[in-house]
N, C-alpha and C positions, 0 to 999 in steps of 0.2 A: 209730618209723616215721613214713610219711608217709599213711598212711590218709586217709581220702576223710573230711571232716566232718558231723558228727551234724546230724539238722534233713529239712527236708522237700526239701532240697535234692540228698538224698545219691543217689535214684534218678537223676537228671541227671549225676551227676558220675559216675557208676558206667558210666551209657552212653558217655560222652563217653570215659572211660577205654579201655572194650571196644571201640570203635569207631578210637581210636588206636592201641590192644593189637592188635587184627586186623588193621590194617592194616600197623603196618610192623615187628611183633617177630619176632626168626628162630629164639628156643628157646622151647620148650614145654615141657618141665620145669618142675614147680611145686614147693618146699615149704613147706605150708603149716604147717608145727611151728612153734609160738611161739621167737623166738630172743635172747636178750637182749643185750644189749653183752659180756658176758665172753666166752660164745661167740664171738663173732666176734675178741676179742682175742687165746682163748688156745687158739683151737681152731682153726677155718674159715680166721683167715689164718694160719696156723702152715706156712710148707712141708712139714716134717715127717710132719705131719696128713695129708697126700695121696701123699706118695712112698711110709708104710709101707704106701697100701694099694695103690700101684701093684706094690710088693715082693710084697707079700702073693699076687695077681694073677701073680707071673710075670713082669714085667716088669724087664729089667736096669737095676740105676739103679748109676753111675758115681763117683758122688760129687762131683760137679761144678758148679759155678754160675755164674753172671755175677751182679752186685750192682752197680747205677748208682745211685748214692744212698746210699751206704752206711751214713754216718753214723760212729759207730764200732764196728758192727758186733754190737752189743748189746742197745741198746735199744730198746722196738719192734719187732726186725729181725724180721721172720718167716723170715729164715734161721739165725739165731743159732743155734738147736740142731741145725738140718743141718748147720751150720759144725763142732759140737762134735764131733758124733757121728760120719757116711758120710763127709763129706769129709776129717776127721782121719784118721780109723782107716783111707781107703780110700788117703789121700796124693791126693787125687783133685784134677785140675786148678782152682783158683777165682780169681777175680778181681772185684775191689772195688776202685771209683772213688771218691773222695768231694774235694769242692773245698775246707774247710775244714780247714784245716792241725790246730786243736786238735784234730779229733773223728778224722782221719788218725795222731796219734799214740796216742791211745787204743786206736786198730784194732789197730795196727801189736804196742800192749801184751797186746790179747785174742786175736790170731789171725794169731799169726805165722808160720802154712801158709799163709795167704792171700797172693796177690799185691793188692797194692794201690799202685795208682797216685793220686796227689795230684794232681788238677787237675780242670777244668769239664771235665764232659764233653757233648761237643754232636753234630748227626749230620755234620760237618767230622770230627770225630777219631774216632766211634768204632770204624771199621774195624781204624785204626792199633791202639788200644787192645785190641780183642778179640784181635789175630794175635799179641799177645804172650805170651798164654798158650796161644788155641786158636790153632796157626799153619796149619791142614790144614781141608780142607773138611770131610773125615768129622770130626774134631775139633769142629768149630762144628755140624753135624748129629746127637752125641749131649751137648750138654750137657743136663744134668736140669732146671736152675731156670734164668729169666733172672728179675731183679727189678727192676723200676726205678720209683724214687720222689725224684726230683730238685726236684720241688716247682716244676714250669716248665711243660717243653713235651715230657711224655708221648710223647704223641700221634708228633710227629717220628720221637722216638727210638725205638721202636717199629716203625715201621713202617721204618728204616737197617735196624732190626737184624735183620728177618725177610725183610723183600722183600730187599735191598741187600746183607746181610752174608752172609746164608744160615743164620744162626740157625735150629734148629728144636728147640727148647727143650721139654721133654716138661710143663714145668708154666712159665707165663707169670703174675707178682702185678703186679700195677699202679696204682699209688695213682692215686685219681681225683677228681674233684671232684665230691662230692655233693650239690653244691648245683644241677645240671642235669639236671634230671631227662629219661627215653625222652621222643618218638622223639630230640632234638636230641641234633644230632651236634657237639662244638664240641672244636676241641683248639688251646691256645695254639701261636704257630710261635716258634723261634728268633729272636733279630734283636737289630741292636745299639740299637735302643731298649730292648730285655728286658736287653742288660749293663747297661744306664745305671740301668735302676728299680730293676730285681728286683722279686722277687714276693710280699713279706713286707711284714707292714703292722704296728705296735704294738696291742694289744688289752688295755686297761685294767679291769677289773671292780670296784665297790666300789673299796678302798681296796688292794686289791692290785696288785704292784709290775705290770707291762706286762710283756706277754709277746708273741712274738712268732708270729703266724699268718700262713698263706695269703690273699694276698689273692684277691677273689673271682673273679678273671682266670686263674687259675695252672691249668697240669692240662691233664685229660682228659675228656669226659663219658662214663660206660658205652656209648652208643649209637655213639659216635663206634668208638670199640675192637671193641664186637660185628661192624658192618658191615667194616671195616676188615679183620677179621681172617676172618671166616668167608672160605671152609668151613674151612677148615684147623685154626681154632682156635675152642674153646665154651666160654660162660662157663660154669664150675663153682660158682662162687660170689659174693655182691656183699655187701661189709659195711664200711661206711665207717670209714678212706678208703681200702681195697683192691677190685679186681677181681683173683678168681682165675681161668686162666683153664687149657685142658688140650687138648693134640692132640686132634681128633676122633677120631682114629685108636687113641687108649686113652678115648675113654668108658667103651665097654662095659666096661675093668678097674677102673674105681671104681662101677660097677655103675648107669649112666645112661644110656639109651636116647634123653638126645636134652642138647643143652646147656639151660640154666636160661632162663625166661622172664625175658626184663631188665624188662619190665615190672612183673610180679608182682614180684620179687625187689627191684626200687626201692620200689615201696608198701613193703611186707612189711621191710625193710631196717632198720638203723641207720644214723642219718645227723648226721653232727659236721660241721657249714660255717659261716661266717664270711661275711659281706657279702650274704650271705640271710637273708630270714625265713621262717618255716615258712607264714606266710602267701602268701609267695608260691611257696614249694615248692608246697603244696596248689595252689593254682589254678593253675598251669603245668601239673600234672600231671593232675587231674579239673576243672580249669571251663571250662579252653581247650583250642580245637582245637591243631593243629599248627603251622598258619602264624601264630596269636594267640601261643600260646607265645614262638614265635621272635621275633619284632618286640618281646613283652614283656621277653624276655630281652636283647636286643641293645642295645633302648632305656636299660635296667639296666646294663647292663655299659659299654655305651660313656659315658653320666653317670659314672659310676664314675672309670671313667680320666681322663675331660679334666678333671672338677675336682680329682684330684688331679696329675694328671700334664701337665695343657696339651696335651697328645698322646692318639693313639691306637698301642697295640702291638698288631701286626699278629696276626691269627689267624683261624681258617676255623670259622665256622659254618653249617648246615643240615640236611634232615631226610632 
């Protein structure tokens, strides 16, 4: 997590916190149970995890999904075992996007009730894309899960697929970038400067081979999603690098009286990012105000881009 640090310092950053928390967080829900990284792996972003208690409730689930980022539909996926399970056994409509031709043939091998289209998906095509499976409005009004984790620009596609497409997805997961912590709102935007970078940078440790990560541009920020989407939609849950997120309208069936405070829920959190330090997580989040945060962040992030890229790619931040 990103806890407030030890020292004489910590009653300052605790106000500064409460005084940001007050002012611009929209769920009150709190939990305060210790939560470690497996949880969050193999539990909290599990879709699974949440549909059997929407079942459980009463609630009709379809067996149905959208998956923007699919990968090969395995690994990580927090759909994987809704794949295996409701949507097999139901024949239930799904569809899975992914732009990478090797991790497309892999899908193609694990989950061949899937429809899955092979190409970049951006908010240009994704209407065309969803009417291929969902072709009917009430169709795109009971899909169960939407996912998307493209590793870009969230934020966009998101809000095609809700305002624009007519999406209304009874559980919404959203890879985010944990490295931007409440109130700031930031979500990268499309653009042909994002075809020409991309968003993935080499990350070498010790003597081991490079791997490849997000760079610290890519995404979504929680804050950015919670405003965006309320009322409609509460976060249920925040564990990097997913937001869960659930119709307001089925809270009360997983048994929550109000969606999750983003603030608490970022402190309190697991958090995996790349081109941040926890030093400056902590003081974004307890040493500066709102408008410090931002300028500190922006100042970061646009250095960031022009000395590797000469350029700035476009995107929207604020609070």
């Amino acid at each position: 997590g990103v806890g407030p640090c030890p020292g004489p310092t910590r009653p300052r950053h605790k106000r500064i916190f409460r005084r940001k928390a007050s002012r611009f967080r929209l769920g009150s829900e709190v939990n305060a149970s210790q939560r470690l990284p497996a949880y969050f792996r193999n539990v909290a972003l599990n879709a699974s995890f949440w549909i059997e208690q929407l079942q459980a409730a009463g609630v009709g689930i379809q067996g149905s999904y959208i998956n923007l980022g699919a990968a090969d539909g395995v690994s990580d996926d927090p759909l994987h075992a809704f794949a295996m399970q409701d949507v097999r056994l139901a024949s239930g409509p799904a569809l899975a996007v992914e732009a990478q031709e090797a991790l497309c043939a892999r899908h193609r091998e694990e989950l061949p009730w899937v429809t899955l289209v092979c190409q970049r998906v951006s908010t240009r095509n994704l209407g065309a894309l969803v009417q291929r499976v969902f072709p009917t409005e009430s169709a795109r009004e009971e899909v169960d899960v939407l996912k998307v984790d493209v590793d870009s620009f969230e934020g966009p596609l998101i809000e095609e697929a809700i305002q624009r497409q007519g999406l209304r997805p009874k559980l919404l997961l959203v890879e985010v970038n944990a490295g931007i912590p409440p109130p700031l709102q930031y979500a990268l935007l499309d653009s042909p400067q994002l075809e020409r970078f991309g968003t993935e940078v080499s990350l070498a440790i010790g003597d081991n081979a490079p791997m490849e990560v997000n760079a610290p541009f890519a995404g979504v920020s929680v804050s950015y999603l919670v405003r965006r989407l309320a009322p409609h939609y509460g976060l249920l849950e925040l564990g990097s690098p997913d937001a869960v997120f659930v119709r307001t309208d089925l809270l009360s069936a997983l048994g929550r009286k109000a969606p999750l405070d983003e603030f608490q829920a970022f402190a309190r959190g697991w958090v995996d990012v790349h081109g941040f330090s926890r030093h400056q997580l902590r003081r974004w989040l307890f040493e500066l105000d709102e408008v410090e945060a931002l300028g500190e962040f922006h100042n970061h992030l646009t250095d960031w881009m022009l000395s590797r890229f000469g350029t700035m790619l476009p995107f929207t931040l604020g609070v």
